[in-house]
Backbone bond lengths (Angstrom), bond angles and torsions (degrees), N, CA, C in turn:
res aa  C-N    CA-C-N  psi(-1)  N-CA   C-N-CA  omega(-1)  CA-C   N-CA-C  phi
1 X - - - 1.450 - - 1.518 109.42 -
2 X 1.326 109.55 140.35 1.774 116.40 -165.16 1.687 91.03 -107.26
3 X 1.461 102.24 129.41 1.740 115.36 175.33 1.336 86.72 -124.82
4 X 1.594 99.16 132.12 1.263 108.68 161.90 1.486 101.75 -145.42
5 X 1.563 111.37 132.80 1.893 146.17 163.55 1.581 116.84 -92.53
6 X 1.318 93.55 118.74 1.377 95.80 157.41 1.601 120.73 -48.15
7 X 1.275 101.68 157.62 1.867 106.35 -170.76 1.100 124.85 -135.94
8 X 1.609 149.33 156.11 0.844 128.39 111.61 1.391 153.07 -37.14
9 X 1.818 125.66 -33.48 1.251 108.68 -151.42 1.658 87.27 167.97
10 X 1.383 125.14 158.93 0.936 118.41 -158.40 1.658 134.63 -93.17
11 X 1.719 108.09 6.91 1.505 120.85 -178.00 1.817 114.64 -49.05
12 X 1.386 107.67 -2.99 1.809 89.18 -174.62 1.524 107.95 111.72
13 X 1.738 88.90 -138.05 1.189 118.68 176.19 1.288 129.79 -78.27
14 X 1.406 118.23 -5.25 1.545 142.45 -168.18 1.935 100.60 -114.29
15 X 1.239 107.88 -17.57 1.227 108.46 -150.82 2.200 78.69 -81.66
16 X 1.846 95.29 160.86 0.989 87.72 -170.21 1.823 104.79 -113.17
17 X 1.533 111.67 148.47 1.488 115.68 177.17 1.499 96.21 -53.14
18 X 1.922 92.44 146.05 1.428 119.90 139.34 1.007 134.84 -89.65
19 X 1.670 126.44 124.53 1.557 127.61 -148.60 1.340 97.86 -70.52
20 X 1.499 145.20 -12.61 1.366 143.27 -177.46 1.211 100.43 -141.90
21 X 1.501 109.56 141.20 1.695 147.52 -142.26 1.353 77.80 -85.13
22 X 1.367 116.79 -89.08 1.752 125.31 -155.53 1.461 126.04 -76.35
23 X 1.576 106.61 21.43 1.725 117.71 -179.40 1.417 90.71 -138.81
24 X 1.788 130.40 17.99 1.576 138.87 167.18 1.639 102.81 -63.19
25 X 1.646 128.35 112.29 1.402 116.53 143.29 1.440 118.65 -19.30
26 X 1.090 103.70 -72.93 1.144 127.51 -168.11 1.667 124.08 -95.78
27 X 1.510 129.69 157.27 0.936 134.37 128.52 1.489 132.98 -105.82
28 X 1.375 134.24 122.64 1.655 134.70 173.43 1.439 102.42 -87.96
29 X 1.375 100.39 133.47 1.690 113.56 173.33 1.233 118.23 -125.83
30 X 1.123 110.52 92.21 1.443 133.50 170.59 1.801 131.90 -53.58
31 X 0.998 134.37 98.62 1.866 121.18 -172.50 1.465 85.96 -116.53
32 X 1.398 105.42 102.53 1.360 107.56 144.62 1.210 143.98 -51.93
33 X 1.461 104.75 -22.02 1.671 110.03 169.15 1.728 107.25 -50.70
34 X 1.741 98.86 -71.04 1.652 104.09 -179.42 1.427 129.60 -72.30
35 X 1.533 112.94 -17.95 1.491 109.06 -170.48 1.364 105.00 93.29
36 X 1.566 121.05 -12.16 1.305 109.48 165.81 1.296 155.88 -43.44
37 X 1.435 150.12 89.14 1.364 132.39 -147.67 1.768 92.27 -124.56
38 X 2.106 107.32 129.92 1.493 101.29 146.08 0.958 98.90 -147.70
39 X 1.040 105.44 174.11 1.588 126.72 -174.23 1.807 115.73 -115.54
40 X 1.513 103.27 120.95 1.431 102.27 169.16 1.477 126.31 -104.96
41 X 1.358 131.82 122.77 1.453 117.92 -174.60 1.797 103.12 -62.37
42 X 1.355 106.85 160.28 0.997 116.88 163.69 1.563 133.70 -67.34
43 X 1.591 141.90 117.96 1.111 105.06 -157.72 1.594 89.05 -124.92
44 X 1.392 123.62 8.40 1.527 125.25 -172.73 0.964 114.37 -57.81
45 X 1.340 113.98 177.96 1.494 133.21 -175.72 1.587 114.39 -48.28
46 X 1.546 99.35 -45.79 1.621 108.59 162.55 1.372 119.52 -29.70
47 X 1.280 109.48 -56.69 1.648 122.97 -159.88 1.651 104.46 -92.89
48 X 1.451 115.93 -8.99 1.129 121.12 176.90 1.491 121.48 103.14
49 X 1.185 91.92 3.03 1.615 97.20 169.02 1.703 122.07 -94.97
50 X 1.402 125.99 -114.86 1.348 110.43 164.28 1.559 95.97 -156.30
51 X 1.558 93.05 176.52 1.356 104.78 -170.27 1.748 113.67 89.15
52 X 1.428 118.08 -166.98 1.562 124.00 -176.90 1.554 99.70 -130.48
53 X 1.871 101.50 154.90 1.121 96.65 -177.04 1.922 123.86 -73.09
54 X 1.639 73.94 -9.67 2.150 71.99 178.05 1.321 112.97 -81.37
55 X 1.113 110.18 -23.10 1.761 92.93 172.93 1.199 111.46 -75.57
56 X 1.160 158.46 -23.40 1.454 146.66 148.98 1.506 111.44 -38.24
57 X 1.452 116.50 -34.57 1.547 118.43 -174.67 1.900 112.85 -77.24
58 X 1.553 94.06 -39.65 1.246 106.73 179.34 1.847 115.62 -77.43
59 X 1.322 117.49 12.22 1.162 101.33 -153.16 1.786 85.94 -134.26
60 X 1.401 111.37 -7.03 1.518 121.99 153.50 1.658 127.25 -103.52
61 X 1.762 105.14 9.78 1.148 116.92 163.37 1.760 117.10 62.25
62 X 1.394 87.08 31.86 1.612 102.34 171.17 1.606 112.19 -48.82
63 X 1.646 109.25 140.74 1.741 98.86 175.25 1.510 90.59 -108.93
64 X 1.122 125.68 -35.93 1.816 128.08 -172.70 1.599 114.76 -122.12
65 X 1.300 101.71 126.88 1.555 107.10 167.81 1.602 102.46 -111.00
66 X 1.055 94.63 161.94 1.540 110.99 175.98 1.399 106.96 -165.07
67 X 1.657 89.82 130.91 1.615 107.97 -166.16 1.414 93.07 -142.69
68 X 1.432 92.51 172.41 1.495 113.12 163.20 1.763 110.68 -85.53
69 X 1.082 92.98 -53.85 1.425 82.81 -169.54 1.717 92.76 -148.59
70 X 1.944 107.27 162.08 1.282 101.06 171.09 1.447 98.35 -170.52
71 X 1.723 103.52 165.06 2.047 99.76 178.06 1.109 115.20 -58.67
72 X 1.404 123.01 166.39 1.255 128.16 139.42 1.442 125.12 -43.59
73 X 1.363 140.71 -51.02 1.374 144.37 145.74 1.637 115.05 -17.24
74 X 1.058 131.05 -59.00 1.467 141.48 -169.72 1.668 96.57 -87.31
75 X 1.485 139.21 -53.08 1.385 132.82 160.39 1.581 116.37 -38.08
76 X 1.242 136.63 -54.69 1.700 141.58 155.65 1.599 109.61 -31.34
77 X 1.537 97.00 -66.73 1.307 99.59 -161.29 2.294 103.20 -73.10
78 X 1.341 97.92 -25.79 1.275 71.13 164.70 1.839 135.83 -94.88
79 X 1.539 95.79 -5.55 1.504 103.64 163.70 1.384 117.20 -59.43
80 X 1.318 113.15 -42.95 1.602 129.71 -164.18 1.714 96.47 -66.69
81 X 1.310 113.82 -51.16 1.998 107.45 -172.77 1.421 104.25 -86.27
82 X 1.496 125.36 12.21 1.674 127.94 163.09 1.730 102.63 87.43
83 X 1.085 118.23 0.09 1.619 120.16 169.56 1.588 127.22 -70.50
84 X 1.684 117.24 95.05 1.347 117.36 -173.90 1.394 119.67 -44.15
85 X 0.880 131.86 135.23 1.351 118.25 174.62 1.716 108.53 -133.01
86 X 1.246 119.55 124.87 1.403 128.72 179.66 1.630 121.37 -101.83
87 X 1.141 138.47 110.16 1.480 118.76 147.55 1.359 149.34 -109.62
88 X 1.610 121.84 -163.66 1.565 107.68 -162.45 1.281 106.67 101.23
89 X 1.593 132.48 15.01 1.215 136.47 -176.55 1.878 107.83 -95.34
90 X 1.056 105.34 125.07 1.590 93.29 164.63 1.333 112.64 -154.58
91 X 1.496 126.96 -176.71 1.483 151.49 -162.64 1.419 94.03 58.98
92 X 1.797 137.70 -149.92 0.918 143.84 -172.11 1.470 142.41 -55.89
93 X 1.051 118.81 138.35 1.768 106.59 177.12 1.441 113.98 -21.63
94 X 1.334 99.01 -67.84 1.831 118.28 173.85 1.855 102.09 -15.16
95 X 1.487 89.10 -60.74 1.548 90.79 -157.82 1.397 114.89 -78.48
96 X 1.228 112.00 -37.86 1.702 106.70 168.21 1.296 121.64 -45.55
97 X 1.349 97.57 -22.49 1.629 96.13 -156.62 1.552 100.17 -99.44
98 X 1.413 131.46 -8.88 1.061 126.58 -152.05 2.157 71.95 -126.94
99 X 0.663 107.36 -30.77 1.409 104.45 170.34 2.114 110.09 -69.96
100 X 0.819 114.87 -7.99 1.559 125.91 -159.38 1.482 92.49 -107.24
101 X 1.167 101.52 -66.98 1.820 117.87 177.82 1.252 103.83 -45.15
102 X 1.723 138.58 -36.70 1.223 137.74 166.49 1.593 144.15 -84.60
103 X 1.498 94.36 11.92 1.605 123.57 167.27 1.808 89.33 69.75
104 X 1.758 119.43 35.78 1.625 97.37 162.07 1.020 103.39 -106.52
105 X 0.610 133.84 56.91 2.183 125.34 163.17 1.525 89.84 -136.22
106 X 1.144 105.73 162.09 1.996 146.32 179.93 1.208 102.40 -93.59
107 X 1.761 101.04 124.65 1.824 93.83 157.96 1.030 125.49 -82.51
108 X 1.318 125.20 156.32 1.430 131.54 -147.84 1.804 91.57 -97.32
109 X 1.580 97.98 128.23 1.279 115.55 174.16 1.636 129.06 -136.87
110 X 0.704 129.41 158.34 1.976 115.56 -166.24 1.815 101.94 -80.93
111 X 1.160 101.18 10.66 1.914 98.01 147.46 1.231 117.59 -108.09
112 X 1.355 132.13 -7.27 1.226 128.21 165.88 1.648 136.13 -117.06
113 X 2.001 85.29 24.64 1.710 103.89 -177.07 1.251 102.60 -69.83
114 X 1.583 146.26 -162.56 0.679 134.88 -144.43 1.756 79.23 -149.03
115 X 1.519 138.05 118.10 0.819 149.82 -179.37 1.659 116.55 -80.30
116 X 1.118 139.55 0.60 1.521 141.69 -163.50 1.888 104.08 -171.66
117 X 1.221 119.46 160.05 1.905 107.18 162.15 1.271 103.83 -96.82
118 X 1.157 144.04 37.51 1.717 130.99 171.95 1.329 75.99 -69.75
119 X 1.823 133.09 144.15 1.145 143.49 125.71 1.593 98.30 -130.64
């Protein structure tokens, strides 16, 4: 199973979440099956490049995101390609994920998108 967190920057598992999905440097992609971890910078429209940040997510066949926070736009679009997405995650990969594994984070629903980017 492929977990992928928004990021800062590229340390891993130490590296720390970005409180919003589509203004993430980074994405970390996690497969728990292998132990695999990489990291893709962000290159979307966000960051000034083109395209959206979910198709980068969808196009490494992510099954779980976990964020802190994210739009309504990116919550749709990830309901619509079957990708859970949870938030309320913060400090390190480590911890989201071990926070995720323990049923504390919220699934992400269009009452708990994130209406503005103040984070």
């Amino acid at each position: 199973m492929k977990v992928c967190i928004p990021t800062m920057g590229g340390c891993g598992m130490d590296e720390a979440l970005c409180q919003h999905f589509g203004r993430a440097p980074t994405f970390t992609i996690i497969d728990l099956d292998t132990g695999t971890i990489r990291v893709l910078p962000n290159v979307s429209e966000h960051m000034g490049g083109s395209g959206l940040p979910t198709e980068t997510i969808f196009a490494e066949g992510v099954q779980v995101m976990i964020v802190g926070g994210l739009g309504p736009k990116a919550v749709s679009a990830f309901n619509q390609a079957g990708v859970d997405v949870f938030v309320g995650a913060t400090g390190t990969v480590k911890d989201a994920i071990e926070d995720w594994q323990a049923d504390m984070l919220t699934r992400a629903d269009l009452e708990n998108a994130c209406k503005d980017h103040k984070h």
